[in-house]
TORPA-4810 file (N, C-alpha, C, O; in nm, 3 decimals):
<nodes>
NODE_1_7.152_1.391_4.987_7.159_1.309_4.868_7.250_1.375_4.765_7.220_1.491_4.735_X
NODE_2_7.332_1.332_4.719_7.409_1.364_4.616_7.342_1.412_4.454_7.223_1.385_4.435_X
NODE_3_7.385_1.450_4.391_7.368_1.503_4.269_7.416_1.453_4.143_7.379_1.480_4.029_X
NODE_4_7.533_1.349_4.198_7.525_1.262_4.085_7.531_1.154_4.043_7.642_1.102_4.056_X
NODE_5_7.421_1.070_3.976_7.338_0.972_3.946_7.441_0.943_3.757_7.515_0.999_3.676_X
NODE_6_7.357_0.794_3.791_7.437_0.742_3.666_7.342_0.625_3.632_7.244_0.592_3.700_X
NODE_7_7.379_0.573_3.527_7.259_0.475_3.431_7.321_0.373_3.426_7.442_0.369_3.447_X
NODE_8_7.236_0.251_3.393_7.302_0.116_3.350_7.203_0.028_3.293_7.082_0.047_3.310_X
NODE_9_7.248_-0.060_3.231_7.138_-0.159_3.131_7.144_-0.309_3.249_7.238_-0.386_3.272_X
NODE_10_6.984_-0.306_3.311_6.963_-0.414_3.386_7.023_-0.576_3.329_7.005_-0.597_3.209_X
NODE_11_7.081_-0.670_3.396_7.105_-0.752_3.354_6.985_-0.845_3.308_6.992_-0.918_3.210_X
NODE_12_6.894_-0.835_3.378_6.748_-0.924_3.418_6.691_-0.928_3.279_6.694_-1.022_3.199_X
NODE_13_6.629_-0.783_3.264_6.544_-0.758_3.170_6.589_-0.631_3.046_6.532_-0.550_2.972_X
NODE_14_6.709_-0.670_3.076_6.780_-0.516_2.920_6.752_-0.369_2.925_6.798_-0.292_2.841_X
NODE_15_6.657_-0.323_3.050_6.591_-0.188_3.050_6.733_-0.108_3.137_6.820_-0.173_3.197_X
NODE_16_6.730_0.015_3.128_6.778_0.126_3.163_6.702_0.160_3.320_6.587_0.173_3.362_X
NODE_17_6.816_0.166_3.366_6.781_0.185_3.529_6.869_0.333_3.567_6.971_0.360_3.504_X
NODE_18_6.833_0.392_3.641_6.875_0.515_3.685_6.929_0.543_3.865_6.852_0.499_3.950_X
NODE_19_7.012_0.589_3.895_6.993_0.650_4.057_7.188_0.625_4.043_7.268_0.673_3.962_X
NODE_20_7.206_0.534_4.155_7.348_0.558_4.218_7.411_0.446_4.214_7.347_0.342_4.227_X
NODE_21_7.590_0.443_4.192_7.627_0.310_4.159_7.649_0.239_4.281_7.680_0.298_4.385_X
NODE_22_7.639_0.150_4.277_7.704_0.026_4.382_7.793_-0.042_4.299_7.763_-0.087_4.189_X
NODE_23_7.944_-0.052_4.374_8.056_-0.171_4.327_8.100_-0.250_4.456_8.156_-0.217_4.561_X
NODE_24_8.049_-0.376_4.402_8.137_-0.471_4.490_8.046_-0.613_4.489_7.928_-0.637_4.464_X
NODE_25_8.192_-0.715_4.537_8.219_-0.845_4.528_8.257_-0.869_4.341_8.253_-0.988_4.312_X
NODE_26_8.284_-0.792_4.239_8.316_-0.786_4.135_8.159_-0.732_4.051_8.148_-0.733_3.928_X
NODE_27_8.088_-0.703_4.112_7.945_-0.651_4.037_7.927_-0.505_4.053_7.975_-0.422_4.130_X
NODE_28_7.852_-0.502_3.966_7.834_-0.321_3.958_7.656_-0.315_3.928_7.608_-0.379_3.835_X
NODE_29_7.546_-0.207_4.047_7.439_-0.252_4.060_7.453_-0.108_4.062_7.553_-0.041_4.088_X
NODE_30_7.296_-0.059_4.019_7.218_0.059_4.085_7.140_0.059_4.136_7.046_-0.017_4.110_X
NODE_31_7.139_0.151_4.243_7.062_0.170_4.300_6.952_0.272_4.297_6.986_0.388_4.321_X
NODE_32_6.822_0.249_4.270_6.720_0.348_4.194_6.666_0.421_4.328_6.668_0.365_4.438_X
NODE_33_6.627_0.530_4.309_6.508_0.617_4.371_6.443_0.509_4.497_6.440_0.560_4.609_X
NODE_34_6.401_0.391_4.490_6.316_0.324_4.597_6.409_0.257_4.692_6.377_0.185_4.787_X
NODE_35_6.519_0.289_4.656_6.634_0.224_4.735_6.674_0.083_4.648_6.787_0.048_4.679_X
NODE_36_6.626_0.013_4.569_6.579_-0.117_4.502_6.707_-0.129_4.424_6.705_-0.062_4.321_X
NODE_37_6.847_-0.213_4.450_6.939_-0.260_4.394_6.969_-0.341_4.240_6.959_-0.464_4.243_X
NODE_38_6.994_-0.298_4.151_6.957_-0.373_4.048_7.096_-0.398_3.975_7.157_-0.302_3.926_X
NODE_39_7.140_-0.511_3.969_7.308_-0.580_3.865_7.263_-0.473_3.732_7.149_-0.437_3.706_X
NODE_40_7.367_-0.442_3.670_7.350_-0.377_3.562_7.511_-0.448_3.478_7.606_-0.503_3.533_X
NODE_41_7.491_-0.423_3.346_7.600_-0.467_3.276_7.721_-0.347_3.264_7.698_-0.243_3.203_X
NODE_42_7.820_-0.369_3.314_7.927_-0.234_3.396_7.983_-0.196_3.260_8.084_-0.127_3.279_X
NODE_43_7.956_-0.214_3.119_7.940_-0.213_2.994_7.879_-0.055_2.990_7.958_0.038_2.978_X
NODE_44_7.772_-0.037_2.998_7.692_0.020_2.969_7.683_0.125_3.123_7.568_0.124_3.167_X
NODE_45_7.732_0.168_3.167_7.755_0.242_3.297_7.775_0.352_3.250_7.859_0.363_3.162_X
NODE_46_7.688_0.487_3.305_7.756_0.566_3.273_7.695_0.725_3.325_7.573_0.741_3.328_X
NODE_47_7.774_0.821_3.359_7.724_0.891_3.445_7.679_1.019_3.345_7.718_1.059_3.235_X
NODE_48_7.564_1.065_3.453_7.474_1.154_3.427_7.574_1.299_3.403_7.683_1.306_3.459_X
NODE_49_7.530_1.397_3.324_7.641_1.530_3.273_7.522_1.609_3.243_7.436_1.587_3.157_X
NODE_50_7.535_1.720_3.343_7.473_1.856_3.309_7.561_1.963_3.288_7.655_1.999_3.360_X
NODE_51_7.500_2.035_3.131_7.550_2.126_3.028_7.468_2.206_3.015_7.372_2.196_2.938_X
NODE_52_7.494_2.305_3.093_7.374_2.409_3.124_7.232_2.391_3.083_7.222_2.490_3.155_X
NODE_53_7.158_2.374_3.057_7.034_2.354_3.026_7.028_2.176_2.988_6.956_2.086_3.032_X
NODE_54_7.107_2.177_2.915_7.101_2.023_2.858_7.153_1.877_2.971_7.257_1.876_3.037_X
NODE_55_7.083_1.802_2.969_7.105_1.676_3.037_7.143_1.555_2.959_7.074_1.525_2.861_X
NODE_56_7.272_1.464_3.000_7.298_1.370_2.888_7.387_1.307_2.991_7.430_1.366_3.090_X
NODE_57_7.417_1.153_2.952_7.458_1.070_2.998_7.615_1.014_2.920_7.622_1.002_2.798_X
NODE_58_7.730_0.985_3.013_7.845_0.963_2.919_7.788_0.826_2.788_7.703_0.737_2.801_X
NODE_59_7.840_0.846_2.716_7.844_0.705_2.594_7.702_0.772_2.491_7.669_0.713_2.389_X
NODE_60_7.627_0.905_2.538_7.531_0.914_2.422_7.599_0.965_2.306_7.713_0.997_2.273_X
NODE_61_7.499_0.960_2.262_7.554_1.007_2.104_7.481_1.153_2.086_7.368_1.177_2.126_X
NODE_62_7.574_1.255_2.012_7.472_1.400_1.989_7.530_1.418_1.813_7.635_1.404_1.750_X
NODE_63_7.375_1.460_1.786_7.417_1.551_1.639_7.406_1.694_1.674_7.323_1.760_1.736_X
NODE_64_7.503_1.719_1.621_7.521_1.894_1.631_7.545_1.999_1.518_7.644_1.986_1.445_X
NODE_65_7.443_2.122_1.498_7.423_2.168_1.417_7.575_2.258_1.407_7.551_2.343_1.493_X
NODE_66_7.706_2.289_1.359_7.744_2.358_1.398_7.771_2.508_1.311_7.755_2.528_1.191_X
NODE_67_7.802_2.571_1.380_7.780_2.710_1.373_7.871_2.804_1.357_7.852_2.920_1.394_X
NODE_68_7.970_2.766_1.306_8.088_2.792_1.303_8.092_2.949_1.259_8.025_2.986_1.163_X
NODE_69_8.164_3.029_1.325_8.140_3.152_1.258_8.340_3.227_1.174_8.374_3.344_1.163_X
NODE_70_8.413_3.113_1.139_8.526_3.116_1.123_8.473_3.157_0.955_8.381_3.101_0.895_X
NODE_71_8.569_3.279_0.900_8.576_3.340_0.792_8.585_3.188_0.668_8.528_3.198_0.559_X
NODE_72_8.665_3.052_0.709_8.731_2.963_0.636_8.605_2.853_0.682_8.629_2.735_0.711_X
NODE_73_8.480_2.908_0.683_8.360_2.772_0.752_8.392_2.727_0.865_8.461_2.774_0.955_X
NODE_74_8.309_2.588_0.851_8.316_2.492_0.974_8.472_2.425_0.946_8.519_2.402_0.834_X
NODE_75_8.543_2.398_1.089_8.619_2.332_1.142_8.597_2.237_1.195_8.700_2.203_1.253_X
NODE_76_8.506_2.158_1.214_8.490_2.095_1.294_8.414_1.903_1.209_8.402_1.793_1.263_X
NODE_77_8.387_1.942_1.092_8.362_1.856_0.978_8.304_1.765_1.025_8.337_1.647_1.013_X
NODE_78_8.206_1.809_1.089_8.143_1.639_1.161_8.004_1.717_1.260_7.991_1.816_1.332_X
NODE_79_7.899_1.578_1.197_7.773_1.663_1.325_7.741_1.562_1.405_7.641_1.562_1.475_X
NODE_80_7.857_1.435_1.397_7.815_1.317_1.479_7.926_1.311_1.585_8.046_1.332_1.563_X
NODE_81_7.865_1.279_1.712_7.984_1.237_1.832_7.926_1.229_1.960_7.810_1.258_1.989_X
NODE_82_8.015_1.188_2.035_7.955_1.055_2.177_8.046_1.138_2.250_8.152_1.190_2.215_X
NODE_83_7.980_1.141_2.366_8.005_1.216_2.472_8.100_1.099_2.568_8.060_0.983_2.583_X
NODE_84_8.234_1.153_2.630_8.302_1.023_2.674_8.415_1.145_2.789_8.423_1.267_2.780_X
NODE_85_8.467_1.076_2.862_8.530_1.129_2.968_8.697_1.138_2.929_8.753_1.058_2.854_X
NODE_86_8.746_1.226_2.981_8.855_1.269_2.903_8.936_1.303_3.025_8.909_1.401_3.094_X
NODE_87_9.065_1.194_3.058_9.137_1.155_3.205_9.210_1.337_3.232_9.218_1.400_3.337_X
NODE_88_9.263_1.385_3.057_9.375_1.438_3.118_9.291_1.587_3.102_9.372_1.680_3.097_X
NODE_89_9.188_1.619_3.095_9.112_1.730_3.152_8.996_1.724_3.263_8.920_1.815_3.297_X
NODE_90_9.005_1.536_3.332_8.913_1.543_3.415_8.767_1.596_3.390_8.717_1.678_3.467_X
NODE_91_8.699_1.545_3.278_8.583_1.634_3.215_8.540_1.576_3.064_8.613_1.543_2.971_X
NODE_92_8.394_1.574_3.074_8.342_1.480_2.955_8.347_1.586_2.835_8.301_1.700_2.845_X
NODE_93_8.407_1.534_2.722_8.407_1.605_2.618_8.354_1.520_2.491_8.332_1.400_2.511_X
NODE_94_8.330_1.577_2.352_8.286_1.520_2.257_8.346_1.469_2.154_8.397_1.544_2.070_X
NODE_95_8.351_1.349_2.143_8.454_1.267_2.055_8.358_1.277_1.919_8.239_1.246_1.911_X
NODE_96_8.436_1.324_1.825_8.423_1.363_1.661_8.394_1.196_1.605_8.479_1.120_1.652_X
NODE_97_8.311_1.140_1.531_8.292_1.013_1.492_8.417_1.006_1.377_8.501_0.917_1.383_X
NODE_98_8.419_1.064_1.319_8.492_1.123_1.215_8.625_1.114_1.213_8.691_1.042_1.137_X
NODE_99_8.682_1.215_1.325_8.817_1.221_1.314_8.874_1.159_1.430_8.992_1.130_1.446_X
NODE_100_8.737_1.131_1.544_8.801_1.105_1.645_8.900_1.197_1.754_8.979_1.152_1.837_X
NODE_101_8.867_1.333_1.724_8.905_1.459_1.768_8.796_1.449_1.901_8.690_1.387_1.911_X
NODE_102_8.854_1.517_1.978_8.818_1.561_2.106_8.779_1.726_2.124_8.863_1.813_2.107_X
NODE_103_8.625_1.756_2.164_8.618_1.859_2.163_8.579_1.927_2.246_8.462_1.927_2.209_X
NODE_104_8.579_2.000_2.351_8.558_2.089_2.458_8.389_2.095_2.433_8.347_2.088_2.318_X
NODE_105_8.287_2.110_2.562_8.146_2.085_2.538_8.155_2.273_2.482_8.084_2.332_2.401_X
NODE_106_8.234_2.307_2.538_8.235_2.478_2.496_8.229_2.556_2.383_8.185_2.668_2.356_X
NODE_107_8.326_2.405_2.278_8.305_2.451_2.126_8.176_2.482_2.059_8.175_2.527_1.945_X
NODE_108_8.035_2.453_2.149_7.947_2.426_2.065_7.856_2.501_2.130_7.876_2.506_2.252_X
NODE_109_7.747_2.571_2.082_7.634_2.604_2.168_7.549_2.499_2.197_7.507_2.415_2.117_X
NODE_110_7.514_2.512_2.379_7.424_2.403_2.366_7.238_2.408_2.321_7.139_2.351_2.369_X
NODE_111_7.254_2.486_2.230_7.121_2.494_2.172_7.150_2.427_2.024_7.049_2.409_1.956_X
NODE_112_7.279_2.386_1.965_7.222_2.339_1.844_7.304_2.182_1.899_7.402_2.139_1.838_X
NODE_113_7.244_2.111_2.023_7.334_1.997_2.032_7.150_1.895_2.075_7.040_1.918_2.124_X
NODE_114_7.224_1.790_2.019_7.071_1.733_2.018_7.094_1.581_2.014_7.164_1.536_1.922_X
NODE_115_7.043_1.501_2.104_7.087_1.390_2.170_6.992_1.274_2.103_6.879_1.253_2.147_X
NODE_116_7.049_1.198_1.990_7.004_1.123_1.924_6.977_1.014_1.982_6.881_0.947_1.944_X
NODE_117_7.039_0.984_2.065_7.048_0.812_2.107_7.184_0.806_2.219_7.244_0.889_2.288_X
NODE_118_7.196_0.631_2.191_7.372_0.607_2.294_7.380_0.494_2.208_7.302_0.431_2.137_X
NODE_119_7.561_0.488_2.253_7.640_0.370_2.208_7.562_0.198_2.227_7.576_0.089_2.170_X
NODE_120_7.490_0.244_2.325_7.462_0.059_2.340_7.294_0.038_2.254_7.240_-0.068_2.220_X
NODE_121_7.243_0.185_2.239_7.093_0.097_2.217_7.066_0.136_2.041_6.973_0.105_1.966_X
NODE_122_7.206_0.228_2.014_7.151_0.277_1.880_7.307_0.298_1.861_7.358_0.406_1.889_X
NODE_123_7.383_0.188_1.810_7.516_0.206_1.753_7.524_0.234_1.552_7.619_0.247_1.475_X
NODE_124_7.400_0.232_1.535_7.393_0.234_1.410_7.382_0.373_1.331_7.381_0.399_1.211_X
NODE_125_7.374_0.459_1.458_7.348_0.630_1.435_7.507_0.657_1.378_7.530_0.712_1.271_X
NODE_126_7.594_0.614_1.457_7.738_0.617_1.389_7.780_0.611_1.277_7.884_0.654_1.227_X
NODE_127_7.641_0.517_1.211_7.725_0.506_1.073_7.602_0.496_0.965_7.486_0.457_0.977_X
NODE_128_7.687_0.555_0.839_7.587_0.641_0.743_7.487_0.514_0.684_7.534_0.402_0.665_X
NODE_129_7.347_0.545_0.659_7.302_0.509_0.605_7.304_0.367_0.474_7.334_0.399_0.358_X
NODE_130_7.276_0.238_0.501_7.309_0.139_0.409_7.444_0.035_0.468_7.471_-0.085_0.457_X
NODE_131_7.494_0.132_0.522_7.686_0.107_0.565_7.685_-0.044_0.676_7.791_-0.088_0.721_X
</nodes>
């Protein structure tokens, strides 16, 4: 069995399904743990990412405490950003809400990274309060 599994939002009933993708005849289904095939919205697809200790799925969202230990502060001006796949390093990195900067999972310890939500079920974490 393979090791890597990916998520999707059931078409049926809106819930989050887990295991392995299936593509084809133009549909995109997972397939869970019981073998049990389920359409998912290819929207909301997105594969599972282990970061040493930490587990997270592409499209979540993380706040991150950061820790910057640069004489001139934090660089990094932002504790909001979504984890997204990045073609020309082959490798999921963290998109800055902010600047929209791309950041290596390396910039950060993964002890002050902390997984608020995702793009499809909590798009409102993105943006400040009232907004």
């Amino acid at each position: 069995m393979r090791d890597i599994k990916f998520r999707g939002k059931r078409l049926d009933i809106s819930e989050w399904v887990f295991g392995d993708i299936w593509q084809h005849n133009g549909r995109v289904d997972i397939v869970d743990h019981r073998a049990q095939s389920h359409p998912v919205d290819p929207e909301t697809v997105g594969q599972f990412v282990k970061y040493y200790g930490l587990e997270f799925y592409d499209c979540d969202i993380m706040f991150i405490a950061c820790d910057c230990d640069s004489e001139y502060g934090c660089t990094h001006n932002d504790s909001k950003y979504m984890v997204v796949w990045n073609k020309e390093t082959a490798g999921y990195v963290l998109k800055s809400h902010s600047t929209g900067r791309l950041h290596s999972l390396d910039e950060f310890g993964e002890e002050n990274m902390h997984i608020a939500g995702n793009i499809h079920d909590n798009p409102e974490l993105l943006h400040p309060q009232g907004e």
